[in-house]
C-alpha positions as CSV (number, residue, x, y, z in Angstrom):
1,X,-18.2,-9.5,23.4
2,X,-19.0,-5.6,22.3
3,X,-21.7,-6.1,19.6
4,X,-20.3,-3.3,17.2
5,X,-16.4,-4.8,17.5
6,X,-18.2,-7.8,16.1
7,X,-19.7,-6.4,13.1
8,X,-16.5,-4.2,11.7
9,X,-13.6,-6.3,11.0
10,X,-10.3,-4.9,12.0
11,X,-8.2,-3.4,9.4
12,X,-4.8,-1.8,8.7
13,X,-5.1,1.6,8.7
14,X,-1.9,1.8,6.4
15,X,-3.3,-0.9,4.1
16,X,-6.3,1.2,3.6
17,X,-4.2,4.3,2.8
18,X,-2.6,1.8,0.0
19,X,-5.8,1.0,-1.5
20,X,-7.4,4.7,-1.3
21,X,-3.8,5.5,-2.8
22,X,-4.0,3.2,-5.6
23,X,-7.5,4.0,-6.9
24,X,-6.2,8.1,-6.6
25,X,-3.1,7.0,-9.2
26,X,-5.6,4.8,-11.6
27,X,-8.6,7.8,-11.6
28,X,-5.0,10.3,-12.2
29,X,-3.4,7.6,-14.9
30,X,-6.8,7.4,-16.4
31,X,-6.7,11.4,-17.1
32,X,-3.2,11.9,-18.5
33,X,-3.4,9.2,-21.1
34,X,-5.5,11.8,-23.4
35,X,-2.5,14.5,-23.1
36,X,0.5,13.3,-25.5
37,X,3.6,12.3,-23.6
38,X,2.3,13.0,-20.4
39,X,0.9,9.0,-21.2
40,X,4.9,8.9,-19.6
41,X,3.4,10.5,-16.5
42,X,0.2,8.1,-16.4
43,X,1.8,4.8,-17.3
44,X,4.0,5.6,-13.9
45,X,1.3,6.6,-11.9
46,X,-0.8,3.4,-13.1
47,X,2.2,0.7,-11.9
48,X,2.6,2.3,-8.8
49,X,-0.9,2.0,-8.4
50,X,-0.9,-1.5,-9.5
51,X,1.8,-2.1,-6.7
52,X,0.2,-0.7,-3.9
53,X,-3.5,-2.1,-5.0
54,X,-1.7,-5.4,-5.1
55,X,-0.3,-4.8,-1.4
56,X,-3.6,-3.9,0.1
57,X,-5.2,-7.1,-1.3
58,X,-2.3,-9.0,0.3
59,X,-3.6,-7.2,3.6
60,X,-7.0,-7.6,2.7
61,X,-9.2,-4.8,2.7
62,X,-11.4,-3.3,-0.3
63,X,-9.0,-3.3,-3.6
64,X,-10.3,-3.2,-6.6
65,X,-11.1,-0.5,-7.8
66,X,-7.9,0.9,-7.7
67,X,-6.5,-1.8,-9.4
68,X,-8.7,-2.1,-11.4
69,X,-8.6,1.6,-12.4
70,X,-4.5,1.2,-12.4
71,X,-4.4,-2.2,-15.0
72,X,-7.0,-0.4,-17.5
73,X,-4.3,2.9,-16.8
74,X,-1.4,0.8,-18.1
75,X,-3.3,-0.1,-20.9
76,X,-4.5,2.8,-22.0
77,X,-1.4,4.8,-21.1
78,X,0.8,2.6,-23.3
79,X,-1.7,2.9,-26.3
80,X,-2.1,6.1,-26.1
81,X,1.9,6.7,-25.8
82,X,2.7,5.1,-29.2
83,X,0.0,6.3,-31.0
84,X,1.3,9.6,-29.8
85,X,4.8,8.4,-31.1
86,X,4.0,6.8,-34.2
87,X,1.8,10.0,-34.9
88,X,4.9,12.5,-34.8
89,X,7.1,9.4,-36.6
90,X,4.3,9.8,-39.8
91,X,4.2,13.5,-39.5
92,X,7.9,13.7,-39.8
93,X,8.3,11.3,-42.3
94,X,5.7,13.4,-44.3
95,X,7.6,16.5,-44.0
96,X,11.0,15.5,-44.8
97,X,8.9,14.1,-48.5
98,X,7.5,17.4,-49.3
């Protein structure tokens, strides 16, 4: 037996490409939660990344990160969104008083 086929385990190419894919859309889902309703944008971005982190683990390669980056996405994406929301509710509300 080849000494270096030993050492590397064998690996889906494609299942990598999911994982490198999922930590791209948590690191992008983690920069449009700070722009307003592009959250919208970032909250997609963070479940699709979810999905595909959560098929590379299935495969088993390297994951977590991207999940990981992807979950805290969701979270912070859906804050942000309705603070966003409930920002331009009080705004409006103030306006229509005055």
């Amino acid at each position: 037996m080849d000494e270096t086929s030993a050492q590397t385990p064998t690996t889906d190419p494609k299942a990598q490409g999911k994982a490198t894919a999922s930590l791209v859309l948590g690191i992008i889902s983690l920069a449009l939660a700070w722009f307003g309703y592009s959250a919208i944008a970032g909250l997609i971005c963070a479940v699709i990344g979810t999905v595909l982190g959560n098929t590379a683990k299935k495969a088993g390669v390297p994951y977590k990160a991207g999940f990981v980056c992807s979950i805290i996405g969701i979270v912070l994406n859906s804050v942000c969104f309705v603070a966003c929301v409930l920002f331009v509710a009080v705004i409006g509300t103030a306006a229509a008083l005055y």
